[in-house]
HTML snippet that shows the backbone in 3Dmol.js (N, CA, C, O; Angstrom):
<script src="https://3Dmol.org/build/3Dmol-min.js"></script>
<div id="view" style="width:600px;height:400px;position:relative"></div>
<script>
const pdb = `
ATOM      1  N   UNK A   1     -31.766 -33.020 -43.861  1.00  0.00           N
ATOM      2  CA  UNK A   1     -30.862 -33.134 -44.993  1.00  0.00           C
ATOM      3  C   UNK A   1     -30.726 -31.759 -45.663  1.00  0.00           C
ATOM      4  O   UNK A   1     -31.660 -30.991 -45.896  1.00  0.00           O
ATOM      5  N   UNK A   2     -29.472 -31.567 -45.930  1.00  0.00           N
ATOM      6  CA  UNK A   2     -29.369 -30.077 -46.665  1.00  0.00           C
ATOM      7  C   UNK A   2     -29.807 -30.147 -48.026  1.00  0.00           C
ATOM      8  O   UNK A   2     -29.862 -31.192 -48.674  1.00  0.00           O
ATOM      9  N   UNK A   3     -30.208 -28.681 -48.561  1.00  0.00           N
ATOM     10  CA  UNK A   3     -30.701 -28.685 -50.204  1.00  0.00           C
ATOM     11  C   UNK A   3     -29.949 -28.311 -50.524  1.00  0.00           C
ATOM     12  O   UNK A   3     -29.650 -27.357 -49.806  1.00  0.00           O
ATOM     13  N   UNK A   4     -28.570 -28.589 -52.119  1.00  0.00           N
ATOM     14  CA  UNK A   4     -27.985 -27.561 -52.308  1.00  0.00           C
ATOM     15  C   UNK A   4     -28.677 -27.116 -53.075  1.00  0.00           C
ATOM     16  O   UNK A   4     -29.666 -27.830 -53.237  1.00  0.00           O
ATOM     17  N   UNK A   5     -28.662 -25.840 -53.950  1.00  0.00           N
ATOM     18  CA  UNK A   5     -28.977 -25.272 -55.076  1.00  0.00           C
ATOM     19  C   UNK A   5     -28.135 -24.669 -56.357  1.00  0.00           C
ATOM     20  O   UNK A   5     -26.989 -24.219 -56.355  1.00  0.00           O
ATOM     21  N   UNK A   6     -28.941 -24.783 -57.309  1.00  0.00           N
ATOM     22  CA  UNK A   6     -27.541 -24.801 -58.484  1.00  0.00           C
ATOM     23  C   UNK A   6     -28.578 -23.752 -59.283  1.00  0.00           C
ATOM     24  O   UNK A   6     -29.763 -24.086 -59.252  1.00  0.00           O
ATOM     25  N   UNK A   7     -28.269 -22.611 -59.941  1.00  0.00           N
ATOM     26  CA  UNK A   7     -28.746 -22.039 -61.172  1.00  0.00           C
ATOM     27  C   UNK A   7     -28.037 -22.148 -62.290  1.00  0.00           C
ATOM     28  O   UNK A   7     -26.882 -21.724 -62.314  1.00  0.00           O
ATOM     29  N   UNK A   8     -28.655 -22.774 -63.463  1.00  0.00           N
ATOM     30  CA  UNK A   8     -27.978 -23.226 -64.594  1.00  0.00           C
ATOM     31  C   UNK A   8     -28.269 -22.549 -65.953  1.00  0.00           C
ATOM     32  O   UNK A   8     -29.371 -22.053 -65.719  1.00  0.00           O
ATOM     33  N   UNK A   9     -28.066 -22.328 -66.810  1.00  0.00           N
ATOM     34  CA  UNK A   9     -28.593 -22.264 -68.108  1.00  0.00           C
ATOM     35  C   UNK A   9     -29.616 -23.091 -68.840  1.00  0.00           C
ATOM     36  O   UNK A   9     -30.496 -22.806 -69.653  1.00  0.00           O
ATOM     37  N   UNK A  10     -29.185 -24.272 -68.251  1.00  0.00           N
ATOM     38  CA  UNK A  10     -30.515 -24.992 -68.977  1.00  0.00           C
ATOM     39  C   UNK A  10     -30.673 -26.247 -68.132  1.00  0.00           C
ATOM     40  O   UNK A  10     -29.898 -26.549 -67.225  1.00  0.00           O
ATOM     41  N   UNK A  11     -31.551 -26.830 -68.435  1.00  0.00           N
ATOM     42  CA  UNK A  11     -32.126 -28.426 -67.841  1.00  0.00           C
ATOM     43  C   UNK A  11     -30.507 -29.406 -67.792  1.00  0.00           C
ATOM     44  O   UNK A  11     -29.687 -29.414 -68.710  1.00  0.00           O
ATOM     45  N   UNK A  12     -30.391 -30.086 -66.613  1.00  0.00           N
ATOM     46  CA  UNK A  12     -29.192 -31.290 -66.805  1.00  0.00           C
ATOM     47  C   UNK A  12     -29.625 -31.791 -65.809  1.00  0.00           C
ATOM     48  O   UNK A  12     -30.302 -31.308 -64.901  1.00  0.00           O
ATOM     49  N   UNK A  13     -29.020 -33.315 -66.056  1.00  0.00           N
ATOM     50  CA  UNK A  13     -28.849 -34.552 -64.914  1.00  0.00           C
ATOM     51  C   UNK A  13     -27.660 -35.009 -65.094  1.00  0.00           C
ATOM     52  O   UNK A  13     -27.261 -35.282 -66.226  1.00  0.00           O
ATOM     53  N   UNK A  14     -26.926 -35.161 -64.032  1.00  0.00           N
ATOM     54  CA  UNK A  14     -25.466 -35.248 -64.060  1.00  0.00           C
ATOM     55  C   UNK A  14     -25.067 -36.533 -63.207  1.00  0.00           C
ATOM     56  O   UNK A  14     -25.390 -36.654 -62.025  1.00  0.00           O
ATOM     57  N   UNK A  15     -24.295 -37.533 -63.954  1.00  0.00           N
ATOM     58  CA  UNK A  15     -24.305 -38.515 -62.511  1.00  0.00           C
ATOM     59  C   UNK A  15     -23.248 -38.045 -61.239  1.00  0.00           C
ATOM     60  O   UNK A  15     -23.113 -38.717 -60.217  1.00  0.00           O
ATOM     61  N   UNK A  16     -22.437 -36.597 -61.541  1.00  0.00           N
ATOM     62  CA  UNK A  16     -21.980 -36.121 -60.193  1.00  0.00           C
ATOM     63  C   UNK A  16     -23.105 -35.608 -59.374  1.00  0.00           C
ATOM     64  O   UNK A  16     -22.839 -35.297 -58.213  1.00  0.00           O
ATOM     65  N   UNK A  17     -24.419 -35.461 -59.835  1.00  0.00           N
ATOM     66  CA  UNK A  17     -25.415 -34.580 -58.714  1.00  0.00           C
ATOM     67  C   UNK A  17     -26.217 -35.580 -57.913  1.00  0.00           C
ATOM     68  O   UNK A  17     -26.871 -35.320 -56.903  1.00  0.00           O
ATOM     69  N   UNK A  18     -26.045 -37.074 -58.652  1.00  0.00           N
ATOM     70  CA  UNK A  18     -26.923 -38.292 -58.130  1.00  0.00           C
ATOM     71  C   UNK A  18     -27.070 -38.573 -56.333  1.00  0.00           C
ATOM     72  O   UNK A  18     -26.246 -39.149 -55.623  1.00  0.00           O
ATOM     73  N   UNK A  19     -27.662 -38.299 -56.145  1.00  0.00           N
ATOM     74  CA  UNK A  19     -27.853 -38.139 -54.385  1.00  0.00           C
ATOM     75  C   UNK A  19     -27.269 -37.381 -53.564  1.00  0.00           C
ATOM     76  O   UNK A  19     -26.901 -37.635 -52.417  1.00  0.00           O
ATOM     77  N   UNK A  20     -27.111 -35.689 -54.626  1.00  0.00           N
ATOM     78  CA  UNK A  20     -26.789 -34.630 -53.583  1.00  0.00           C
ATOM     79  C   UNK A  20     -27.939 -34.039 -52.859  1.00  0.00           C
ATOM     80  O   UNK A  20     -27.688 -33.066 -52.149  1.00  0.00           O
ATOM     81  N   UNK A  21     -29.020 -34.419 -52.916  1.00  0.00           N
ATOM     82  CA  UNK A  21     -30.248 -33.704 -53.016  1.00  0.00           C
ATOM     83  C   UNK A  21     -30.369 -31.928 -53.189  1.00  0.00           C
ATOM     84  O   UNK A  21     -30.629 -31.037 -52.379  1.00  0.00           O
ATOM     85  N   UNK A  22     -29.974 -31.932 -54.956  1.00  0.00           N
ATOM     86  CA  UNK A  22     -29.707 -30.984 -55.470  1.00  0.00           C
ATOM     87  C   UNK A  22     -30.870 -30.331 -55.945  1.00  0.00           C
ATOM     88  O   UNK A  22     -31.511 -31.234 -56.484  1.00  0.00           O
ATOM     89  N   UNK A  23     -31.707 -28.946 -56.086  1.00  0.00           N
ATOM     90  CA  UNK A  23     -32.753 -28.423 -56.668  1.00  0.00           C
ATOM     91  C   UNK A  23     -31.854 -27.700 -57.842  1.00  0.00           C
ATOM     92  O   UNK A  23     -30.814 -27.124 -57.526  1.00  0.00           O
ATOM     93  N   UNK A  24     -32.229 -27.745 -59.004  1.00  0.00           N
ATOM     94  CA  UNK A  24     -31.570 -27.069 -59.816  1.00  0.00           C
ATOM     95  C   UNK A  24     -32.743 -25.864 -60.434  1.00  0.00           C
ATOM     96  O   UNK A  24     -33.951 -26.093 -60.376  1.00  0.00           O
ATOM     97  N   UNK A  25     -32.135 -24.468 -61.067  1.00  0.00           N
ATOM     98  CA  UNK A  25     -33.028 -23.794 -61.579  1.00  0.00           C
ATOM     99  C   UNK A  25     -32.313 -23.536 -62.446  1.00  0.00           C
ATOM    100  O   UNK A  25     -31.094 -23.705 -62.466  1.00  0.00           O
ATOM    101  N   UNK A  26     -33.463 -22.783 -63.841  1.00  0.00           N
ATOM    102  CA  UNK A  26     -32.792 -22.457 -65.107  1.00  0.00           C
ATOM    103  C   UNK A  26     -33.822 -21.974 -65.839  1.00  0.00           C
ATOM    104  O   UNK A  26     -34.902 -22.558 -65.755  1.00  0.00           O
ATOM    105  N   UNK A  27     -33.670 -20.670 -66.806  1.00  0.00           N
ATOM    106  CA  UNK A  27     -34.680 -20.125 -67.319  1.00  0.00           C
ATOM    107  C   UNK A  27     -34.603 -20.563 -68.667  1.00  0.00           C
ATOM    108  O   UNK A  27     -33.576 -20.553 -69.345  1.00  0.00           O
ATOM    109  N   UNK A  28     -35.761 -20.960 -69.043  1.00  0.00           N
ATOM    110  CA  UNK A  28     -36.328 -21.486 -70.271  1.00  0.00           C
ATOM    111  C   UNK A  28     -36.078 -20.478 -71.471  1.00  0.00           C
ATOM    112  O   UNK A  28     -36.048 -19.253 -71.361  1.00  0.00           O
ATOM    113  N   UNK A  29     -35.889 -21.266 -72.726  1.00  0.00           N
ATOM    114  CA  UNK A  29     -35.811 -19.991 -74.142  1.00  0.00           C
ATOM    115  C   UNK A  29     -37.090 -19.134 -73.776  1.00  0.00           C
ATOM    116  O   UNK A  29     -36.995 -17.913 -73.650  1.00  0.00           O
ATOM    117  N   UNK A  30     -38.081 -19.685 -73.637  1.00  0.00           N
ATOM    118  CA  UNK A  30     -39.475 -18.253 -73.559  1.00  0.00           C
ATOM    119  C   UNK A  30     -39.337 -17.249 -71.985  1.00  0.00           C
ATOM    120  O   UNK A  30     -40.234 -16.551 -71.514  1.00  0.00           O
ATOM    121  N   UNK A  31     -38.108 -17.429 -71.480  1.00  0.00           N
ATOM    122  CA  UNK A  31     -38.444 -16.920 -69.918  1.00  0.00           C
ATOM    123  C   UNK A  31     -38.881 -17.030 -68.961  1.00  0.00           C
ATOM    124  O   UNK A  31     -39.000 -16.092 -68.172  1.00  0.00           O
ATOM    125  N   UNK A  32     -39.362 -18.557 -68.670  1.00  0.00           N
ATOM    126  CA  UNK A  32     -40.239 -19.175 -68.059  1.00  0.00           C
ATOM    127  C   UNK A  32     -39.189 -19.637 -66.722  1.00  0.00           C
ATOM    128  O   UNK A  32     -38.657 -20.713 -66.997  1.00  0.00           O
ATOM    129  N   UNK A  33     -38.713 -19.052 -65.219  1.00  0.00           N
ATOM    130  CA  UNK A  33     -38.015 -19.968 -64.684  1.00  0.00           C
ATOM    131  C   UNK A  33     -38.453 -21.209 -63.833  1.00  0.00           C
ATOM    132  O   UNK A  33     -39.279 -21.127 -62.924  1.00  0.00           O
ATOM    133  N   UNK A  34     -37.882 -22.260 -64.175  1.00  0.00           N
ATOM    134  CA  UNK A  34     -37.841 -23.895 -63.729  1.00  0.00           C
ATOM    135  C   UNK A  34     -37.269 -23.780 -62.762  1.00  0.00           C
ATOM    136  O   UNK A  34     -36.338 -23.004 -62.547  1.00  0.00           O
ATOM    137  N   UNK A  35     -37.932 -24.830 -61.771  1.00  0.00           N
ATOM    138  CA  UNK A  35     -36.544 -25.295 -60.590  1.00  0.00           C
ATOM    139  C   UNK A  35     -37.374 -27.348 -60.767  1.00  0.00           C
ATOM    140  O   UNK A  35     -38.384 -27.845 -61.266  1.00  0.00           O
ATOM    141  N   UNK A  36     -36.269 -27.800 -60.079  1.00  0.00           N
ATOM    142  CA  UNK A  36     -36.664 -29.210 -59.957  1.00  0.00           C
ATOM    143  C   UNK A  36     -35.222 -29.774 -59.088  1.00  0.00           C
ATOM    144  O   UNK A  36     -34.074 -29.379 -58.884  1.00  0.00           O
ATOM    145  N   UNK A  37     -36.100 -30.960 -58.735  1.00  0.00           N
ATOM    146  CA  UNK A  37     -35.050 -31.863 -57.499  1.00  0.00           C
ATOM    147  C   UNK A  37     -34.287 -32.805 -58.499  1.00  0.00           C
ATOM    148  O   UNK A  37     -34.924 -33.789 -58.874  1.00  0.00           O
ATOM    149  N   UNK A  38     -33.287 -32.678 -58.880  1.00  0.00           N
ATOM    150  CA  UNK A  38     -32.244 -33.532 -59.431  1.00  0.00           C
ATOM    151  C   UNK A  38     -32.366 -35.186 -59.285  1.00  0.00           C
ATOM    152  O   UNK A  38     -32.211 -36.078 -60.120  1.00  0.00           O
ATOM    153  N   UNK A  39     -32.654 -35.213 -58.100  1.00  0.00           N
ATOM    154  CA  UNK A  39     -33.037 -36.768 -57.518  1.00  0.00           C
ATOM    155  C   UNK A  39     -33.856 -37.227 -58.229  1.00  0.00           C
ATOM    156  O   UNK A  39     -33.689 -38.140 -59.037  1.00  0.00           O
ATOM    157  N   UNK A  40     -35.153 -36.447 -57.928  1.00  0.00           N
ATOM    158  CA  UNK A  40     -36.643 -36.928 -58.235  1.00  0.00           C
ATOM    159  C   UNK A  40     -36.463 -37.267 -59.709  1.00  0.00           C
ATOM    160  O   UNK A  40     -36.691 -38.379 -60.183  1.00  0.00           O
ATOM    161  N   UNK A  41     -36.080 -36.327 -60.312  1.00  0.00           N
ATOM    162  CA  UNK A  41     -35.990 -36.585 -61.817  1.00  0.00           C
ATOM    163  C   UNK A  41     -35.425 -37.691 -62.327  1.00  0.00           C
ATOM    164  O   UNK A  41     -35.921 -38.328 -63.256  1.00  0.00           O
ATOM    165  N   UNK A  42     -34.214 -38.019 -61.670  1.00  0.00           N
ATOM    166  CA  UNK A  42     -33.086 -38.944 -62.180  1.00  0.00           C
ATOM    167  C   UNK A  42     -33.689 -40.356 -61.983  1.00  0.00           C
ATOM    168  O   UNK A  42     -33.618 -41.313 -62.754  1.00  0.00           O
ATOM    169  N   UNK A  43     -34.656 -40.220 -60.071  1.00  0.00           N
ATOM    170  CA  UNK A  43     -34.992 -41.819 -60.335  1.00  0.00           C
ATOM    171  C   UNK A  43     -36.171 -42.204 -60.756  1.00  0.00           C
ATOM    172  O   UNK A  43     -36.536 -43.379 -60.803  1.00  0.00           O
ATOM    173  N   UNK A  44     -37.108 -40.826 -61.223  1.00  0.00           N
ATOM    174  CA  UNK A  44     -38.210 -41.397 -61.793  1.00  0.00           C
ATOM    175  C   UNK A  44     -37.612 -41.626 -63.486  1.00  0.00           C
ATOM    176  O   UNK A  44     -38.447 -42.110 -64.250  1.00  0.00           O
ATOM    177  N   UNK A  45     -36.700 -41.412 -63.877  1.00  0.00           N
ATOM    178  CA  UNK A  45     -36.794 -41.814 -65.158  1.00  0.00           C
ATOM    179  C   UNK A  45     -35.126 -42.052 -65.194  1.00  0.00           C
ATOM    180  O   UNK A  45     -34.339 -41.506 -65.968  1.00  0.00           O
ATOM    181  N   UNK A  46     -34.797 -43.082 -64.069  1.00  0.00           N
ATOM    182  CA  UNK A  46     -33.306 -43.502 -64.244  1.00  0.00           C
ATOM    183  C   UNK A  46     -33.087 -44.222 -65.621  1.00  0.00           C
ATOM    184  O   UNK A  46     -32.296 -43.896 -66.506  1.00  0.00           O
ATOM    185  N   UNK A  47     -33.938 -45.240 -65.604  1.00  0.00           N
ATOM    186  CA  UNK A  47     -33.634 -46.257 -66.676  1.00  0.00           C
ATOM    187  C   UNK A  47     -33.923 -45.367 -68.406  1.00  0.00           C
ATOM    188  O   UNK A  47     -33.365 -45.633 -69.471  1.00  0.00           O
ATOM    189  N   UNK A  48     -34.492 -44.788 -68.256  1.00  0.00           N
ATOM    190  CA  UNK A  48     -34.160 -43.869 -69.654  1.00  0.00           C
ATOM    191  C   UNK A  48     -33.053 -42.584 -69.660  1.00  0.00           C
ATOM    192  O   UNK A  48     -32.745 -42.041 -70.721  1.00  0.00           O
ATOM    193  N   UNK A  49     -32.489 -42.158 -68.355  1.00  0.00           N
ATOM    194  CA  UNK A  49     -30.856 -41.801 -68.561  1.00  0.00           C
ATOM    195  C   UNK A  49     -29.933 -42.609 -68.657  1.00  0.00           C
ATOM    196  O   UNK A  49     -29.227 -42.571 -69.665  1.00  0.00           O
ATOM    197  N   UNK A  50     -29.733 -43.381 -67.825  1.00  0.00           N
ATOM    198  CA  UNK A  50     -28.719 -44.779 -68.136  1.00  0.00           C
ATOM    199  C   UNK A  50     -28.751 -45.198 -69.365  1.00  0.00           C
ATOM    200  O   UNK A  50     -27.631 -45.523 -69.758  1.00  0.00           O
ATOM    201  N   UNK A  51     -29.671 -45.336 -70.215  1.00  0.00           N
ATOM    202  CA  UNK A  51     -29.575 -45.739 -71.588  1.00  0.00           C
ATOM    203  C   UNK A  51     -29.546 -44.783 -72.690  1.00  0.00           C
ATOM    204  O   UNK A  51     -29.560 -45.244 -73.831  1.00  0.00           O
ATOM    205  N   UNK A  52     -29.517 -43.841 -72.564  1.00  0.00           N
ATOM    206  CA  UNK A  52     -28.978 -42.533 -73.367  1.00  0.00           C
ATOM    207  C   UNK A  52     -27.392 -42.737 -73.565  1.00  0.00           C
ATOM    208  O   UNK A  52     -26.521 -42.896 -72.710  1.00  0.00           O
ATOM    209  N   UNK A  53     -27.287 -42.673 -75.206  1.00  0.00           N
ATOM    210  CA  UNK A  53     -25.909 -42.476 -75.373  1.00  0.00           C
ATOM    211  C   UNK A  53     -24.746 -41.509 -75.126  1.00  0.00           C
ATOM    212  O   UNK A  53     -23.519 -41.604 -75.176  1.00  0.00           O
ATOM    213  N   UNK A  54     -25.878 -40.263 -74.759  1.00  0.00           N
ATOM    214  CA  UNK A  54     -24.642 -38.987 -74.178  1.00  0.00           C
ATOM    215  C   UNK A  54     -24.695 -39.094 -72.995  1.00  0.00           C
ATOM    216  O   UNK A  54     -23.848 -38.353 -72.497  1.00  0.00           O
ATOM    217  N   UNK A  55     -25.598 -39.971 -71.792  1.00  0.00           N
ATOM    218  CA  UNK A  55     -24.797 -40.297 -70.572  1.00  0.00           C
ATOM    219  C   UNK A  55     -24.347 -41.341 -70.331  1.00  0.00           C
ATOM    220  O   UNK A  55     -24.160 -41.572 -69.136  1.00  0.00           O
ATOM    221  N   UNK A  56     -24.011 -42.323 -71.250  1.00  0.00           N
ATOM    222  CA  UNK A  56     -23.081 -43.131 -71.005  1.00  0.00           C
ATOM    223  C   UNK A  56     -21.689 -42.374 -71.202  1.00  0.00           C
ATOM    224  O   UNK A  56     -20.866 -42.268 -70.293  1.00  0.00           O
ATOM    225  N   UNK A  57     -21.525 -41.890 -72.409  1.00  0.00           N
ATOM    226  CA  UNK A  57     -20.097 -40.759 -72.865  1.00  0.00           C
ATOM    227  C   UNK A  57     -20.360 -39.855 -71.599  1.00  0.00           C
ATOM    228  O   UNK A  57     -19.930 -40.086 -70.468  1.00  0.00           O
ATOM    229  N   UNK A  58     -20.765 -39.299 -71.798  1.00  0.00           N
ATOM    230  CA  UNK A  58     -20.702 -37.585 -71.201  1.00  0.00           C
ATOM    231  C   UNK A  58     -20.900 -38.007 -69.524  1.00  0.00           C
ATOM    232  O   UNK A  58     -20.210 -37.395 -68.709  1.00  0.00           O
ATOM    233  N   UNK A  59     -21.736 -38.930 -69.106  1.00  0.00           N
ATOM    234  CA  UNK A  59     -22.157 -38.542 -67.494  1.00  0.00           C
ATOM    235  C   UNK A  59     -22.950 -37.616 -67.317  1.00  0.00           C
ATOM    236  O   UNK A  59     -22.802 -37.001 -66.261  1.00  0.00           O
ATOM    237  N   UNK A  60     -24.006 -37.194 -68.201  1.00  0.00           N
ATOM    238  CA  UNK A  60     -25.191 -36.043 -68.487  1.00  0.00           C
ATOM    239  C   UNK A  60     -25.978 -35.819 -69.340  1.00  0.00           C
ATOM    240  O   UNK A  60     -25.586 -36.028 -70.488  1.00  0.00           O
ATOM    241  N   UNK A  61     -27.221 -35.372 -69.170  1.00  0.00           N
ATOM    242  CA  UNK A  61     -28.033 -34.969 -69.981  1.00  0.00           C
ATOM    243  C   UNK A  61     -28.368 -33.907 -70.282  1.00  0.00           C
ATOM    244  O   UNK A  61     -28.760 -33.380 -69.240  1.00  0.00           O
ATOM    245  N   UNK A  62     -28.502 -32.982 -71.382  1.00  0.00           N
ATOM    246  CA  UNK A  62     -28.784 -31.537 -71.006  1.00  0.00           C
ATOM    247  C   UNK A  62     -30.196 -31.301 -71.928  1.00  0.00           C
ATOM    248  O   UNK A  62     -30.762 -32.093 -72.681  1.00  0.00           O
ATOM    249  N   UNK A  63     -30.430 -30.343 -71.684  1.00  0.00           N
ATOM    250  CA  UNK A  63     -31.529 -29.652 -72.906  1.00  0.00           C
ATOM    251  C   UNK A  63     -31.961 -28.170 -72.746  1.00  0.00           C
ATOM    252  O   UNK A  63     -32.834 -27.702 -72.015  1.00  0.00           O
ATOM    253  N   UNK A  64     -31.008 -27.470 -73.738  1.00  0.00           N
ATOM    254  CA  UNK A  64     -30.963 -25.985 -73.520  1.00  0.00           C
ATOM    255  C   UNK A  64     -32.416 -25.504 -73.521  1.00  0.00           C
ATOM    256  O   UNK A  64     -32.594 -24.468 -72.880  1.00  0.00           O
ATOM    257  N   UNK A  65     -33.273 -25.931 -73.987  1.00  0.00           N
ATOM    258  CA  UNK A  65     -34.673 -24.850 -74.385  1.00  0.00           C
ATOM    259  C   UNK A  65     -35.509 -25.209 -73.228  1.00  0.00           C
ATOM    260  O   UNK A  65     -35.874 -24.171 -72.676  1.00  0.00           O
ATOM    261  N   UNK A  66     -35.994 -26.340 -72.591  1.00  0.00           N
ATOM    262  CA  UNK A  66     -37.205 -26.387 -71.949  1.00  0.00           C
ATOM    263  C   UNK A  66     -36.516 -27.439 -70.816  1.00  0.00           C
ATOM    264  O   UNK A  66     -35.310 -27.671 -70.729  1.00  0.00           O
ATOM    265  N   UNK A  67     -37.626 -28.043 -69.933  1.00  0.00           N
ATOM    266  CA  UNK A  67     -38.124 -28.997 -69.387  1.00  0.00           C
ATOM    267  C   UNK A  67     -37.983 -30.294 -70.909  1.00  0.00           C
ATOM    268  O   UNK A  67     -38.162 -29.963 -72.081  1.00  0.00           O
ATOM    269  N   UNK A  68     -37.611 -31.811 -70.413  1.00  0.00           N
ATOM    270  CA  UNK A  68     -37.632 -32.471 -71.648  1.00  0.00           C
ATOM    271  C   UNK A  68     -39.469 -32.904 -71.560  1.00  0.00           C
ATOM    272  O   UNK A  68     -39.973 -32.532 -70.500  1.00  0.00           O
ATOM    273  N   UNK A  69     -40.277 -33.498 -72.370  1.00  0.00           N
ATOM    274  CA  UNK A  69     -41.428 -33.642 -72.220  1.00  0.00           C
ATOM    275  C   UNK A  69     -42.057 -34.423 -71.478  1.00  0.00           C
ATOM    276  O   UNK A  69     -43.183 -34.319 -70.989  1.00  0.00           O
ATOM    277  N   UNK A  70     -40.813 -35.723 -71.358  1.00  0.00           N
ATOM    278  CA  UNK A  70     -41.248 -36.644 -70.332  1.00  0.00           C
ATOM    279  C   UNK A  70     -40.958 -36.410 -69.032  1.00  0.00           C
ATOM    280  O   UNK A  70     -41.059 -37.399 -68.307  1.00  0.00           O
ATOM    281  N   UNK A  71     -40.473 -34.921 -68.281  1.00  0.00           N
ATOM    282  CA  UNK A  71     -40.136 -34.516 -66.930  1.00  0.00           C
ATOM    283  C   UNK A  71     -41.474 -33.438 -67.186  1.00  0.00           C
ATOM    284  O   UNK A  71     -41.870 -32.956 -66.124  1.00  0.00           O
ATOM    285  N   UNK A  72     -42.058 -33.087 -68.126  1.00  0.00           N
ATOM    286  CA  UNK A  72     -42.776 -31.967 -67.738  1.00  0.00           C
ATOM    287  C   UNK A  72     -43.874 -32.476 -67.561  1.00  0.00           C
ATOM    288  O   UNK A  72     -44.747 -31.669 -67.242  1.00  0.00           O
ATOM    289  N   UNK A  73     -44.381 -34.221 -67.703  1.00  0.00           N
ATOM    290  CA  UNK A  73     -45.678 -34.840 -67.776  1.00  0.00           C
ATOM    291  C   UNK A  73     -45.561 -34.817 -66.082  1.00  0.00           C
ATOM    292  O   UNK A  73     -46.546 -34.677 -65.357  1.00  0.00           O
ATOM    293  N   UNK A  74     -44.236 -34.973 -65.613  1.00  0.00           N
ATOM    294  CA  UNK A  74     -44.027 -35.383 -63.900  1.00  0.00           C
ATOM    295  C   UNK A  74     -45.039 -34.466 -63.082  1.00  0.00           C
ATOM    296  O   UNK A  74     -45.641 -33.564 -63.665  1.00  0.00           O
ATOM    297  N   UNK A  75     -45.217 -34.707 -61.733  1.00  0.00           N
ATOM    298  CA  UNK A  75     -46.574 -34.130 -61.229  1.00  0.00           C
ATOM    299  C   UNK A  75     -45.954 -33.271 -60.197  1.00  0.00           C
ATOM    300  O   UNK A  75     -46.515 -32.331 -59.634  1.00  0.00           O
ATOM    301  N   UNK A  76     -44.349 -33.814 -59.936  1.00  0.00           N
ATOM    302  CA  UNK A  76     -44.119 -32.894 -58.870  1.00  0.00           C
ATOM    303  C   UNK A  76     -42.856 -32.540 -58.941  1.00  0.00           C
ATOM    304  O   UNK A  76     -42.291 -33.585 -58.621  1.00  0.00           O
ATOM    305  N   UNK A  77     -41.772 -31.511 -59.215  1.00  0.00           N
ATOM    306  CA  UNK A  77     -40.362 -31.459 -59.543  1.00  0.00           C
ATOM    307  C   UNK A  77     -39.474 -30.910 -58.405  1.00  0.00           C
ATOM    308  O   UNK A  77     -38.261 -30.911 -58.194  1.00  0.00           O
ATOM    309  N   UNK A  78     -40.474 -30.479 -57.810  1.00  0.00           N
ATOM    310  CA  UNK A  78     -39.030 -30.302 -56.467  1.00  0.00           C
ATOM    311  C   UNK A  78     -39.870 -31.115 -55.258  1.00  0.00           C
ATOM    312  O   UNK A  78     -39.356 -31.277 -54.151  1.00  0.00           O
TER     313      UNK A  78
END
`;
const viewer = $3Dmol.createViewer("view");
viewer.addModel(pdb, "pdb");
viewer.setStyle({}, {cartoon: {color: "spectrum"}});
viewer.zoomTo();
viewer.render();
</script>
């Protein structure tokens, strides 16, 4: 299966990336750079994006500064 890769500005889950098996990267406000599997993220914590009110509107989640806290407890991101 191919990986694509995306460098972003900040953390997102997008329901256009939902089973691209996408790695996304993005450097943190302190300079810290992230990468993580779009997938992994989305279905370990589908049911708390689906119920977010900016991805029901929007089709995304973002968060300019970090990792959100409940992806950074995760044990494995790509």
């Amino acid at each position: 299966m191919t990986t694509n890769n995306i460098t972003t500005k900040r953390f997102v889950i997008r329901k256009t990336l939902i089973n691209t098996n996408t790695v996304i990267t993005f450097t943190t406000n302190k300079g810290k750079k992230v990468s993580y599997n779009h997938d992994k993220v989305y279905n370990a914590h589908k049911k708390r994006f689906e119920s977010m009110p900016c991805f029901v509107k929007y089709k995304s989640y973002t968060n300019t500064n970090n990792l959100p806290v409940f992806v950074r407890n995760m044990k494995e991101l790509v």
